[in-house]
Backbone as numpy.savetxt, mean C-alpha at the origin, in Angstrom:
# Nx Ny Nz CAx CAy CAz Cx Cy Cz
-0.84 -3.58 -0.16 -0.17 -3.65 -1.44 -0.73 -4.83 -2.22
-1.70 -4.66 -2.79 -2.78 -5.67 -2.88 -2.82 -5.80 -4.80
-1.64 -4.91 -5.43 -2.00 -4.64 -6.97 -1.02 -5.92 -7.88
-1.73 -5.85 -8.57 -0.73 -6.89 -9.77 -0.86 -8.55 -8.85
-2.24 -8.91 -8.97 -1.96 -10.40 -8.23 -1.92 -11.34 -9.34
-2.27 -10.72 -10.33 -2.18 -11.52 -12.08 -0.90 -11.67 -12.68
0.37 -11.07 -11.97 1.56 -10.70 -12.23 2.08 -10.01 -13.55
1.09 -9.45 -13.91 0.85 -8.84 -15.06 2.26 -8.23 -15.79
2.64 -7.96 -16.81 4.25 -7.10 -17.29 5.33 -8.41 -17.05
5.37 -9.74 -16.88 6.21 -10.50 -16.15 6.29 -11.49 -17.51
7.70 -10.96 -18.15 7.76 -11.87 -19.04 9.43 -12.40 -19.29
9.27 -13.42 -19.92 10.86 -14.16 -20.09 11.51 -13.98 -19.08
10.94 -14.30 -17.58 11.33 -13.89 -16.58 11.83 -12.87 -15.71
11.27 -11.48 -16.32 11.73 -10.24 -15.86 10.44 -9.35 -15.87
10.28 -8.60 -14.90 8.86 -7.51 -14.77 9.21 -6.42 -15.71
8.31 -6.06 -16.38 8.33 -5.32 -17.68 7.36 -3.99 -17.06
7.09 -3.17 -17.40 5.86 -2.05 -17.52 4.86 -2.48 -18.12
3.41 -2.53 -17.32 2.13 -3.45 -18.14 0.97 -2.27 -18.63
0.07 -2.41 -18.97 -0.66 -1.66 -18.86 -1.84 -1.43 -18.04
-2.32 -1.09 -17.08 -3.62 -1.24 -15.87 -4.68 -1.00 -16.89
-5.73 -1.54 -15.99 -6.99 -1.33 -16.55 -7.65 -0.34 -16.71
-6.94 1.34 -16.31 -7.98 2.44 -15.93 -6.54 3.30 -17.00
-5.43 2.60 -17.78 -4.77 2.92 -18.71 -3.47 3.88 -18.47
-3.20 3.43 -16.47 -1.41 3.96 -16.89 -0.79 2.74 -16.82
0.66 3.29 -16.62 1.45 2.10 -17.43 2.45 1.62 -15.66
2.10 0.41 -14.99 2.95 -0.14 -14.02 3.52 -1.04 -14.36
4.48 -1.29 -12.56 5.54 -2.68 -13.12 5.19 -3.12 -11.73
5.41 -4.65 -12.02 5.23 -5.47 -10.64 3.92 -5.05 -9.98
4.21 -4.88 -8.87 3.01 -4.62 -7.48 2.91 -3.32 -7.84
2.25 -2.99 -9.14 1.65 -1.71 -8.93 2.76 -0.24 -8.80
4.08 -0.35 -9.43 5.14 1.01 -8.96 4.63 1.51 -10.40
3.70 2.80 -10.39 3.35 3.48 -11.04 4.86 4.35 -12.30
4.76 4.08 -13.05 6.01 4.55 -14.18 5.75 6.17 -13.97
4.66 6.49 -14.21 4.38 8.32 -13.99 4.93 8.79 -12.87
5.52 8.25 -11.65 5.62 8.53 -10.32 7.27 8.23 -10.04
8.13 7.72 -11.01 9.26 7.42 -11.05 9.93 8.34 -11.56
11.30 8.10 -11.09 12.77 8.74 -11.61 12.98 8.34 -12.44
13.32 9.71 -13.56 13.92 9.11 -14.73 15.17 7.43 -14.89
15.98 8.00 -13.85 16.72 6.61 -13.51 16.02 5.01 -13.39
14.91 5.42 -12.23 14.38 4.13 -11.98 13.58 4.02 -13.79
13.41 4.40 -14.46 12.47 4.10 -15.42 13.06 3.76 -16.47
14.56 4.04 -16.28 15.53 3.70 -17.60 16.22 2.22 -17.25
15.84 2.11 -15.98 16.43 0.50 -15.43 15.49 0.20 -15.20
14.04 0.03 -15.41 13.08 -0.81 -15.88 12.88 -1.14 -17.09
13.45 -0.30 -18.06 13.61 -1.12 -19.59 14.13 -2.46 -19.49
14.94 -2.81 -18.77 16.20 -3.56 -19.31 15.32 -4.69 -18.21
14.05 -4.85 -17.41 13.68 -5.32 -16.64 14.29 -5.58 -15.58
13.17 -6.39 -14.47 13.27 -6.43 -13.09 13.25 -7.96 -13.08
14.33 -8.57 -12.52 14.33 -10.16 -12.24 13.59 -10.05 -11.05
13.04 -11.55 -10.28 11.89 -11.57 -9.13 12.55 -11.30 -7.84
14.19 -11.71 -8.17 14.85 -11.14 -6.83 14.83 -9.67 -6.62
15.20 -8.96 -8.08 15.36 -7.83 -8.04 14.19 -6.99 -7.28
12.90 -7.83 -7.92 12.06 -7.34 -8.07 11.24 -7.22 -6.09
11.14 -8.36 -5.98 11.07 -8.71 -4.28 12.43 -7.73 -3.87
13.42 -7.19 -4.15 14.49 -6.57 -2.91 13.59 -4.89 -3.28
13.02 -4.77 -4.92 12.32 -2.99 -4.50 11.36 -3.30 -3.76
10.48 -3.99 -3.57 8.99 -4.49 -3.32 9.35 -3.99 -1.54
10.58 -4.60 -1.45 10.49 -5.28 0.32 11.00 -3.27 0.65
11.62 -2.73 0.12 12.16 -1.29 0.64 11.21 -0.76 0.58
9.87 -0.65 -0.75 9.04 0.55 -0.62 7.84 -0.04 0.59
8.23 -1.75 0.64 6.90 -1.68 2.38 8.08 -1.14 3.22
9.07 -1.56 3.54 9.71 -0.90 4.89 9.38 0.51 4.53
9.63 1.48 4.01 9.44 2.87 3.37 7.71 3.05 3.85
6.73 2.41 3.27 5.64 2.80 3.21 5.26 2.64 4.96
5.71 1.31 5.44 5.04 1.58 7.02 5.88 2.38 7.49
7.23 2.26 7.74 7.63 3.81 8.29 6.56 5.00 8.21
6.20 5.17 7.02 5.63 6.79 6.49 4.34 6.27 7.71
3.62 5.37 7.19 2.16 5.12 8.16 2.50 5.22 9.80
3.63 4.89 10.33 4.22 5.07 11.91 3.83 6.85 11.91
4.84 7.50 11.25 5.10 8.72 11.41 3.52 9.82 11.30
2.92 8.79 10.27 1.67 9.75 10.19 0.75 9.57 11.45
0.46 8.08 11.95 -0.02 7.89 12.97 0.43 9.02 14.31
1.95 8.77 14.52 2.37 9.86 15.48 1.55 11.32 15.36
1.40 11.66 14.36 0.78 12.94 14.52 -0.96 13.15 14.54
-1.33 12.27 15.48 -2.62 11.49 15.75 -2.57 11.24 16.96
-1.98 10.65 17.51 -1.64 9.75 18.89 -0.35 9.62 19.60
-0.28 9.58 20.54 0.84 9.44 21.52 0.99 7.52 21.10
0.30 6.84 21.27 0.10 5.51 21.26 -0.02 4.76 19.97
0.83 5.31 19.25 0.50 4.59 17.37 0.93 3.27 17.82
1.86 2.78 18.33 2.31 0.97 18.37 0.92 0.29 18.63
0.02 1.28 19.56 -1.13 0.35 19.89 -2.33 0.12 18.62
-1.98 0.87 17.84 -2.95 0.74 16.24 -2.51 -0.86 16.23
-3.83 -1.57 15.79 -3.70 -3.06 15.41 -3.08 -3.18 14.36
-2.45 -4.46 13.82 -1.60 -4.58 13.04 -2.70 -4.74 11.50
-3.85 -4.99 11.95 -4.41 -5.11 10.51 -4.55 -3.67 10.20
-5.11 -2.79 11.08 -5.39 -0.99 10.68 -4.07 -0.71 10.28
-2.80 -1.11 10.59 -2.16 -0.44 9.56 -1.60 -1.02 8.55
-1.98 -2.08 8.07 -1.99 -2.60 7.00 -2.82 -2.27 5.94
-3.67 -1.66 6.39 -4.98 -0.59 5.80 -4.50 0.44 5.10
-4.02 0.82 6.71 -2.99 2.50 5.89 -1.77 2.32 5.30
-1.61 1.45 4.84 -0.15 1.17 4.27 -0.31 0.88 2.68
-1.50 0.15 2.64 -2.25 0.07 0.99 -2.70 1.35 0.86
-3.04 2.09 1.35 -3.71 3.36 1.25 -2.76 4.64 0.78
-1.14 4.60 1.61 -0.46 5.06 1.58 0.25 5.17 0.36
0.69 3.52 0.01 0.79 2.89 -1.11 0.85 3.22 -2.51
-0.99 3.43 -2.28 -1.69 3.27 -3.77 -1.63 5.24 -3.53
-2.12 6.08 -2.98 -2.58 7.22 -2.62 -1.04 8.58 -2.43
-0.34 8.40 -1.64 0.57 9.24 -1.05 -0.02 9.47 0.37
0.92 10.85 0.82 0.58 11.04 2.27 -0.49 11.03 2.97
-0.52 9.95 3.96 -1.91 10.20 4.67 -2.42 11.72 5.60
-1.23 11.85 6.24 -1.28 12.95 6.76 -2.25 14.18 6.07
-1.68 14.45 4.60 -2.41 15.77 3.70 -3.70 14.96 3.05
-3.81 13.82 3.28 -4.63 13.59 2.01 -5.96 12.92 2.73
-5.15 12.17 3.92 -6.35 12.13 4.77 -6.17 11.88 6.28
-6.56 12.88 6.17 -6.32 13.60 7.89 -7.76 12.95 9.03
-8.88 13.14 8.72 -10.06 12.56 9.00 -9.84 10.76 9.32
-9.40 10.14 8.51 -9.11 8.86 8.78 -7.82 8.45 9.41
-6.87 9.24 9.85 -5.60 9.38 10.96 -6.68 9.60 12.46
-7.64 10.73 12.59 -7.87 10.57 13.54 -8.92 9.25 13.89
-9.86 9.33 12.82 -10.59 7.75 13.53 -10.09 6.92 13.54
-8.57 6.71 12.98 -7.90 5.20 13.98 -7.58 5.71 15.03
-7.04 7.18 15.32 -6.34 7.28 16.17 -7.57 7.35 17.65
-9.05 7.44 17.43 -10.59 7.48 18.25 -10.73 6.05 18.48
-10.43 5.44 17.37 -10.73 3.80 17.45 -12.12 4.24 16.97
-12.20 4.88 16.17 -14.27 4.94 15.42 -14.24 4.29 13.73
-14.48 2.96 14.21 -14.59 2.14 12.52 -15.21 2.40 11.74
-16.43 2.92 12.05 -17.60 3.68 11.41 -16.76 4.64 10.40
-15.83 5.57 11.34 -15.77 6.71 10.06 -14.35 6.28 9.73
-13.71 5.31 9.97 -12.60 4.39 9.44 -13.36 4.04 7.82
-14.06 3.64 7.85 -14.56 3.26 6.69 -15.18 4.04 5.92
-16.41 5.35 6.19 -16.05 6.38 5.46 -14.67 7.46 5.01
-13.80 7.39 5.67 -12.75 8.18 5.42 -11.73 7.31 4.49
-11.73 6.02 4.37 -10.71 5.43 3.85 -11.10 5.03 2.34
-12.10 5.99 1.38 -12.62 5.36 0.42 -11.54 6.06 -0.67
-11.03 5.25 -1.47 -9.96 5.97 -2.52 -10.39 6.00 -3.82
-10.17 7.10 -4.27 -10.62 7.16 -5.81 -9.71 7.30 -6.60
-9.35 7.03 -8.10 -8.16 7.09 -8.88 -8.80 7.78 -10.27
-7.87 8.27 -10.66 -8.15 9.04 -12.56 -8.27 7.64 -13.07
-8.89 7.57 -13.71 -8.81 6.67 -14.67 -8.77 7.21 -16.12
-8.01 6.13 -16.80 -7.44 7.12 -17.98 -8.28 7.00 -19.13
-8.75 5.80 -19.10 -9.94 5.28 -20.15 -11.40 6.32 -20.27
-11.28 6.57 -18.54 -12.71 7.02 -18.74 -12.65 8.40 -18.30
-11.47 9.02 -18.16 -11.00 10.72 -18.16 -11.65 10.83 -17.18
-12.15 10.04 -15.67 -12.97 10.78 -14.69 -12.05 9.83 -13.78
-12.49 10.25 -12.36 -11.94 9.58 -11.53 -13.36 8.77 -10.98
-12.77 7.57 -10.30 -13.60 6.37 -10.14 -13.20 5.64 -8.72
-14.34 5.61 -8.19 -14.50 4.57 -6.89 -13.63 3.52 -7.24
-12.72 2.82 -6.14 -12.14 1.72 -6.25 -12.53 1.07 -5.43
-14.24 0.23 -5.58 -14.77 -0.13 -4.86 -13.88 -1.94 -4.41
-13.40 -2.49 -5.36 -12.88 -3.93 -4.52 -12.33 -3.63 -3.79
-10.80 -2.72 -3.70 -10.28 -2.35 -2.90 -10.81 -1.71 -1.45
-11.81 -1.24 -1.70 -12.41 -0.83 -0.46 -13.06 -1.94 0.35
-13.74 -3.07 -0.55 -14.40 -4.06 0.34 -13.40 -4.77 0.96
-12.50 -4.78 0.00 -10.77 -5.76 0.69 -10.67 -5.51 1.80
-10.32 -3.84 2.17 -9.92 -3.37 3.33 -11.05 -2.94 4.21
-12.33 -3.25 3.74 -13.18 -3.59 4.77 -13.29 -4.54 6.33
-12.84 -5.94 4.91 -13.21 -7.07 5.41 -11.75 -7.61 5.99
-10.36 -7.04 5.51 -9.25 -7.42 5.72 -8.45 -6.66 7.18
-8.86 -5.54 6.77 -7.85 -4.46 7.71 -8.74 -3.33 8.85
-9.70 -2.96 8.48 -10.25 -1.63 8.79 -11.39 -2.13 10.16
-10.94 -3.40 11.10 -11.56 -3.67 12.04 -11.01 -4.04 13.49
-11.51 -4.20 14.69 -10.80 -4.32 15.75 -10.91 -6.15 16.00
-11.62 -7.21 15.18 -12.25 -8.32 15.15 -11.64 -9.39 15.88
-9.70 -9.46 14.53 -8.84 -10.44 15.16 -7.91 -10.06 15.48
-7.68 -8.88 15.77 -6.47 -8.38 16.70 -5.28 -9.50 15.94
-3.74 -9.07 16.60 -2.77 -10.28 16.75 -1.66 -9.82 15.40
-2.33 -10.15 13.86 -0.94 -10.09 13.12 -1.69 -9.58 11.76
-0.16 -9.23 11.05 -0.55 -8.74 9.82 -0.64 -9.88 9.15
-1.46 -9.16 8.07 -1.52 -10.74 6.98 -0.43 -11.74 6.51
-0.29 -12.99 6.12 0.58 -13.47 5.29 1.54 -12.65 4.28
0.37 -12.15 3.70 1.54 -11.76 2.60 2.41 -10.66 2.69
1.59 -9.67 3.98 2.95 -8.52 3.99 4.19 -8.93 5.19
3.49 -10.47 6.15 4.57 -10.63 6.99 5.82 -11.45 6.04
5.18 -11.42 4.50 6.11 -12.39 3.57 7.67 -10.84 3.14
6.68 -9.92 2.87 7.06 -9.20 2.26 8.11 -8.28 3.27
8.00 -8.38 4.66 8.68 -7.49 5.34 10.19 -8.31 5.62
11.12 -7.53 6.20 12.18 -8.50 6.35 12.31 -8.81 8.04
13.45 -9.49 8.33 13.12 -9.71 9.73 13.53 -8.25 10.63
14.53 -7.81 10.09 14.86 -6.62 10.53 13.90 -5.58 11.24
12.91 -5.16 10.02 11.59 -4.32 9.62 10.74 -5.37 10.88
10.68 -6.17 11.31 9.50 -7.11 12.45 10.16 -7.02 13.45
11.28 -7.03 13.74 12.14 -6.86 15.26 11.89 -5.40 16.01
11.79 -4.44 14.67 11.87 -3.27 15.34 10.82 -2.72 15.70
9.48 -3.68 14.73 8.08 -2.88 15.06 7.30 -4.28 16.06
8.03 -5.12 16.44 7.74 -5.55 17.29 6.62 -6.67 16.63
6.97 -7.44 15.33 6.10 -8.10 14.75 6.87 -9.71 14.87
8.51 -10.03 15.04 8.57 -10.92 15.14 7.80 -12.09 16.06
């Protein structure tokens, strides 16, 4: 969950709807407005304070690794043993993308082979971009999770910022405290 590190939409102290660079319209870390409930989008007018904003942030990671557990399961008997950076991989992936399961099935099984090689061909994401009416390599993002997630190197823990973002609850149960 690697979007909005500019804190972009964040004004008079409340997260607003910004505009991205490829021309849809998010709030905070990237919660796409096109992809929302009318509800959630009528209580983003009125903005998101940083508490508010950190208590959606922290449900859609508990939400998003759940989904990455469940997809793993249908891969492996042994998903707990996926390193904590690979699924921090699939969790930005999940994230930014939707289901891994339908969308990418090929890169469920090479974590689930342990083959980095096609970990890294399978995990390349492309987005519409609105500016340029085509869809487009999201190449930083890919080197990110090159160099961040998509290896067996340092084993041990997830990054800082999503062990910031999870609660203790969400680490007791996946065994991260």
């Amino acid at each position: 969950m690697r979007e909005n590190p500019e804190n972009k939409g964040f004004t008079n102290g409340k997260y607003y709807y910004y505009q991205t660079t490829n021309g849809n319209w998010d709030l905070g870390p990237g919660i796409d407005k096109a992809k929302q409930t009318d509800a959630f989008n009528k209580r983003a007018v009125r903005g998101f304070t940083p508490t508010e904003m950190n208590a959606e942030v922290m449900q859609r990671a508990k939400n998003t690794f759940a989904q990455v557990d469940k997809a793993l399961k249908t891969v492996t008997q042994f998903s707990d043993t996926v390193s904590p950076q690979i699924k921090e991989g699939l969790a930005d992936i999940r994230y930014q993308t939707g289901p891994l399961v339908s969308n990418y099935p090929k890169l469920l099984k090479a974590v689930a082979t342990g083959n980095v090689k096609d970990m890294a061909n399978e995990s390349k994401v492309y987005f519409w971009d609105n500016k340029k009416k085509a869809m487009s390599f999201d190449k930083k993002r890919f080197d990110t999770r090159m160099k961040e997630n998509f290896h067996y190197r340092n084993g041990g823990h997830l990054s800082r910022n999503v062990l910031r973002l999870l609660s203790k609850d969400f680490r007791t149960i996946n065994h991260l405290a």
